[in-house]
C-alpha positions as CSV (number, residue, x, y, z in Angstrom):
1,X,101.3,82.5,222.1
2,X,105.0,81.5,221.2
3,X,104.2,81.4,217.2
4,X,102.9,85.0,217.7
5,X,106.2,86.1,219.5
6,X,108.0,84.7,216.6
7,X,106.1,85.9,214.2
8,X,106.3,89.3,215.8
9,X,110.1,89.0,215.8
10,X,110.2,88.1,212.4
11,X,108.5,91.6,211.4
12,X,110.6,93.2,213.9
13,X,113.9,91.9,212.0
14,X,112.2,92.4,208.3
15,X,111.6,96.4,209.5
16,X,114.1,96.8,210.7
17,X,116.6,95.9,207.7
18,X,113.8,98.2,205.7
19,X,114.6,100.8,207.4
20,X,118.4,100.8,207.9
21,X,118.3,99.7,203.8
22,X,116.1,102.8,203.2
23,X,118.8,105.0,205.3
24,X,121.5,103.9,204.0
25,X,120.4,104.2,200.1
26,X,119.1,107.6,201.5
27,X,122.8,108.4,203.2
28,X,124.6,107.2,199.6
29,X,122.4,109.7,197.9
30,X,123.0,112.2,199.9
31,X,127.0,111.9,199.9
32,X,126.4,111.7,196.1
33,X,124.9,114.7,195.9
34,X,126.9,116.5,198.1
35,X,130.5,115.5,196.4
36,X,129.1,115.3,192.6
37,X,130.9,117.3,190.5
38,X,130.8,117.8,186.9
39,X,133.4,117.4,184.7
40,X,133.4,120.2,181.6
41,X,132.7,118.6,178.7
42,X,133.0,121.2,176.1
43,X,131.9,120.7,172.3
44,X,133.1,123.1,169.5
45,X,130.5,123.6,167.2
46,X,129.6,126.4,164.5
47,X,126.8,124.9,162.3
48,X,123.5,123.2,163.9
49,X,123.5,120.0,161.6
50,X,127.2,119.1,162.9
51,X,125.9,119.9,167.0
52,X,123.0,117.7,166.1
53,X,125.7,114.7,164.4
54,X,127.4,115.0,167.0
55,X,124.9,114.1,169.5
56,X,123.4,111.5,167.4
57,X,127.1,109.9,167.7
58,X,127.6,110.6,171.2
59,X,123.9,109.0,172.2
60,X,124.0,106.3,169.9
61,X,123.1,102.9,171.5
62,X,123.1,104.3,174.7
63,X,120.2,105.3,177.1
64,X,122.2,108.0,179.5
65,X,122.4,111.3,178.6
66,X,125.8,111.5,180.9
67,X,127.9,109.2,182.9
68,X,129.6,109.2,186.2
69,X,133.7,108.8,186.9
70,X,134.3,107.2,190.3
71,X,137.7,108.3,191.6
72,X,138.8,107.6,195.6
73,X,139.6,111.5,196.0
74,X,137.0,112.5,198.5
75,X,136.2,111.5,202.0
76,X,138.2,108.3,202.1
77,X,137.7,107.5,205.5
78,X,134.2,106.6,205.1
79,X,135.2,104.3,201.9
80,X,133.0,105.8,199.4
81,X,133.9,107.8,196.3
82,X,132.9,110.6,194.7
83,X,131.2,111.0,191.5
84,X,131.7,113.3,189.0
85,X,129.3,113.7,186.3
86,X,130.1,114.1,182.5
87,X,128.0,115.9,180.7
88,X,128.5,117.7,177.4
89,X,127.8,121.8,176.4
90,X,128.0,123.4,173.1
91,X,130.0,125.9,173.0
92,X,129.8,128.6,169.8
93,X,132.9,128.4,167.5
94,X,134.0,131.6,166.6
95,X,133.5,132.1,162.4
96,X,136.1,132.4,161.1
97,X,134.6,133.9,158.3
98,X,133.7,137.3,160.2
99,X,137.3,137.8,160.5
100,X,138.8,141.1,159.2
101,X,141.9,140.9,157.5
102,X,143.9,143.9,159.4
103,X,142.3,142.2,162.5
104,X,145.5,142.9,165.1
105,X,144.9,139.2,166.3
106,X,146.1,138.0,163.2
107,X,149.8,137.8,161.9
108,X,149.1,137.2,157.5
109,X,152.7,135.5,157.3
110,X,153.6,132.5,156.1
111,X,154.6,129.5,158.1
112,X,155.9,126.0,156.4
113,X,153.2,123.0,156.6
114,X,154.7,120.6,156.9
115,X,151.9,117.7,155.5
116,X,151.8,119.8,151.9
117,X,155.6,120.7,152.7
118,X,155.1,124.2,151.4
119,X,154.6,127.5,152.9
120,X,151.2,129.0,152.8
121,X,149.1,131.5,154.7
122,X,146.8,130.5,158.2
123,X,143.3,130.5,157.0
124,X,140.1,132.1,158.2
125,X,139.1,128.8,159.0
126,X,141.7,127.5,160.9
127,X,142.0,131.4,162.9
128,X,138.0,130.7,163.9
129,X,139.3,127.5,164.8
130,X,142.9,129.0,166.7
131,X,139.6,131.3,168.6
132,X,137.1,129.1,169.4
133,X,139.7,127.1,171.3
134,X,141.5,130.2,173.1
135,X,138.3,131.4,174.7
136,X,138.1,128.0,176.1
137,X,141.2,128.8,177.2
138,X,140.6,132.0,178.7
139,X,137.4,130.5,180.7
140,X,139.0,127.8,182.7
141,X,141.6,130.1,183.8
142,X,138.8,132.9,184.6
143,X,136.4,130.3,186.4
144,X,139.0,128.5,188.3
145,X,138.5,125.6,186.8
146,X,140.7,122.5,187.3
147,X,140.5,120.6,183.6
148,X,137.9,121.0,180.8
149,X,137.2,117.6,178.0
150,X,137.2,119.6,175.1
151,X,135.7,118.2,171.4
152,X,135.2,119.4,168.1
153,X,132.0,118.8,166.0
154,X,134.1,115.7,164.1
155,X,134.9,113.9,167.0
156,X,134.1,110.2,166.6
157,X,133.1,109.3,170.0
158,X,129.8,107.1,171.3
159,X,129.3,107.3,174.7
160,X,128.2,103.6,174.5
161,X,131.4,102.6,173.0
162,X,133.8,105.4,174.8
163,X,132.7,105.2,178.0
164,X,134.8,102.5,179.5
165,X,138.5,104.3,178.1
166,X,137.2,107.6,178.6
167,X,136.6,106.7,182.4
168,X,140.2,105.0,182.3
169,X,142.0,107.5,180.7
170,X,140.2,110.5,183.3
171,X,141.4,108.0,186.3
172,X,144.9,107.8,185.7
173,X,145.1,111.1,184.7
174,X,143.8,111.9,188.0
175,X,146.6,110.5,189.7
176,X,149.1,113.4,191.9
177,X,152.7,112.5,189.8
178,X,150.9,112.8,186.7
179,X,147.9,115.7,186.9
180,X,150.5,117.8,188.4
181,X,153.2,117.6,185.8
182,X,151.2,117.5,182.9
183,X,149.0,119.9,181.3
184,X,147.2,118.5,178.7
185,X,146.2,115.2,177.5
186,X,145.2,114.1,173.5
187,X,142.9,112.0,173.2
188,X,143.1,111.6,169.4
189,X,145.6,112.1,167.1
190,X,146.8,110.9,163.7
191,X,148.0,107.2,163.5
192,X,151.9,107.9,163.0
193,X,152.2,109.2,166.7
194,X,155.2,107.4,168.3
195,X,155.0,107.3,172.1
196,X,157.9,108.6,174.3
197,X,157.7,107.4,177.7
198,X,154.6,105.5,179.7
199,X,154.0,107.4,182.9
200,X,150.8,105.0,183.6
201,X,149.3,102.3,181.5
202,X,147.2,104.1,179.3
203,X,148.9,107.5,178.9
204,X,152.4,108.2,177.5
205,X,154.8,111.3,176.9
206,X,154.5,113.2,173.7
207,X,157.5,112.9,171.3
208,X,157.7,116.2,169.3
209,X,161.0,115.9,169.0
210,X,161.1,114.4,165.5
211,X,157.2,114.4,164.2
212,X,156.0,117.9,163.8
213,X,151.9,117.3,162.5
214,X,150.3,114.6,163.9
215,X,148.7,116.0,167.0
216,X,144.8,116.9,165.9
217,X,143.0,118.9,168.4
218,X,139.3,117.3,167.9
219,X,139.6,115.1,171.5
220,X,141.6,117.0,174.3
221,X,141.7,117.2,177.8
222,X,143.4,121.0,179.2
223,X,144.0,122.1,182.4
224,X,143.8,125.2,184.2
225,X,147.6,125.2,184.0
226,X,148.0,124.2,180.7
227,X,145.0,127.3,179.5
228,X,147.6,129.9,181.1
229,X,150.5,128.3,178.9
230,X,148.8,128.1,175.8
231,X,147.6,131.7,176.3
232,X,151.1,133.4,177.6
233,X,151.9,133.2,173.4
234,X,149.2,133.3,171.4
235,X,149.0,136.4,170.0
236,X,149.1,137.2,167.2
237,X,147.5,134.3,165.8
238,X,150.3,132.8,163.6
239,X,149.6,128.8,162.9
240,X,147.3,126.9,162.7
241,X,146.0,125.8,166.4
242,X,147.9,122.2,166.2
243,X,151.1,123.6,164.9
244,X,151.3,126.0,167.4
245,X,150.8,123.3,170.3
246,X,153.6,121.5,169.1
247,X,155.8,124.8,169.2
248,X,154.6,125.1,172.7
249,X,155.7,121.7,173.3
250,X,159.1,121.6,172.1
251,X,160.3,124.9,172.4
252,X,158.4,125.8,175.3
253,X,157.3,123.9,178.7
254,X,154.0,123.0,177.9
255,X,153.8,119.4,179.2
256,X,151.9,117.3,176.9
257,X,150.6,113.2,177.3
258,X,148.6,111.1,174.8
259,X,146.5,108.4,175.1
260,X,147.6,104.3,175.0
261,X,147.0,102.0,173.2
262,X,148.0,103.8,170.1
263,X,144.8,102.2,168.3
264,X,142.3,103.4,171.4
265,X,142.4,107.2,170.5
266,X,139.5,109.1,169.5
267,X,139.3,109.3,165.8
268,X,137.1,111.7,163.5
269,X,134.1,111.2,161.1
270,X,134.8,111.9,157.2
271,X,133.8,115.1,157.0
272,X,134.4,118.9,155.1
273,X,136.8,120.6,157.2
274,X,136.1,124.2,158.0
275,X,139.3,125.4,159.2
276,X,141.4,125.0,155.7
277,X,138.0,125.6,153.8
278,X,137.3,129.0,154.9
279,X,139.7,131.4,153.6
């Protein structure tokens, strides 16, 4: 009769960890779900063979289709996090090629570019690239939406490989002094960039102050403030969509930051460009 009480207690104890295992995994699902939210992750892309690169890069080595960011934002008291999911959309580049020349959006004059050093008109190309940009623009301002990861077709990034300084970079970004002084984040640019000032350890002020072209616009991250900014001058379409950042930059008070370690930013695959190529 005693080894039966035992054993009887024994069962007892073993349900009931079962059950308060199976209610909690249940309750952690539940706050998942309830304080998921997704991060736009928006991919320019014109021609199906580059979409379909790009995924093959993005998926390489890797068995998710998406990750999840934990940041400490929601619901602290009950020392959990929330999740916010990562997922990427296509989003139709505008060609550039459909482009009339008296279209009003377009200033024909010439600007000075400064990596040929000679003046020279904007192309079609780099207008369907200007356009494809400003409508993302345009829809985080209209759908109230806080920030938008925004990549072009050439984008070198794995999500395998990425993942880990991708998270980081998201994090720290996420932080009050810095998401709500900065607008917009690059997270790849051309190897000559020279930090200005570290306001965390893996994001830095950007120096426009002496380097004109060196900011590429294949890996950013844009607010909702930021999209207003860009927009308040971008008609007529006048430069080229990098230039006419760094104008915004230094003449304006469009706050930008760039990823650290110089050597971590996302870089792009060898590849035709279409914005200069498309006249």
């Amino acid at each position: 009769m005693l080894i039966s009480s035992k054993w009887k207690l024994s069962l007892l104890i073993v349900f009931t960890f079962v059950i308060c295992g199976l209610f909690w995994l249940w309750d952690d699902q539940r706050f998942a779900a309830e304080n998921q939210q997704e991060i736009p992750s928006l991919v320019i892309s014109l021609r199906p063979e580059r979409w379909k690169s790009f995924q093959a890069r993005w998926h390489s080595g890797s068995v998710w289709e998406t990750f999840q960011i934990f940041t400490d934002s929601v619901l602290k008291q009950r020392n959990k996090k929330s999740y916010n999911l990562l997922k990427l959309h296509k989003w139709p580049a505008t060609d550039g090629r459909k482009i009339a020349l008296d279209d009003p959006r377009w200033d024909r004059q010439l600007f000075f570019d400064p990596t040929i050093q000679f003046p020279r008109f904007v192309t079609r190309g780099e207008i369907g690239c200007f356009d494809s940009h400003l409508r993302i623009w345009r829809y985080i301002v209209e759908k109230n939406i806080p920030f938008v990861l925004i990549f072009e077709d050439d984008a070198d990034i794995n999500l395998q490989r990425d993942k880990d300084k991708l998270e980081q970079w998201i994090l720290e970004f996420h932080q009050p002094a810095i998401k709500d002084n900065y607008d917009i984040v690059f997270l790849g640019y051309r190897w000559e960039c020279a930090p200005l000032r570290s306001v965390s350890p893996h994001l830095s002020e950007v120096d426009f102050s002496t380097y004109t072209y060196y900011h590429a616009t294949h890996a950013m991250l844009v607010t909702q403030r930021g999209a207003k900014k860009l927009l308040e001058h971008a008609y007529p379409y006048r430069l080229p969509l990098d230039l006419y950042i760094a104008e915004q930059v230094r003449h304006r008070d469009l706050r930008a930051l760039q990823t650290m370690p110089i050597g971590s930013a996302i870089g792009v695959v060898p590849m035709r460009s279409d914005t200069q190529s498309i006249h």
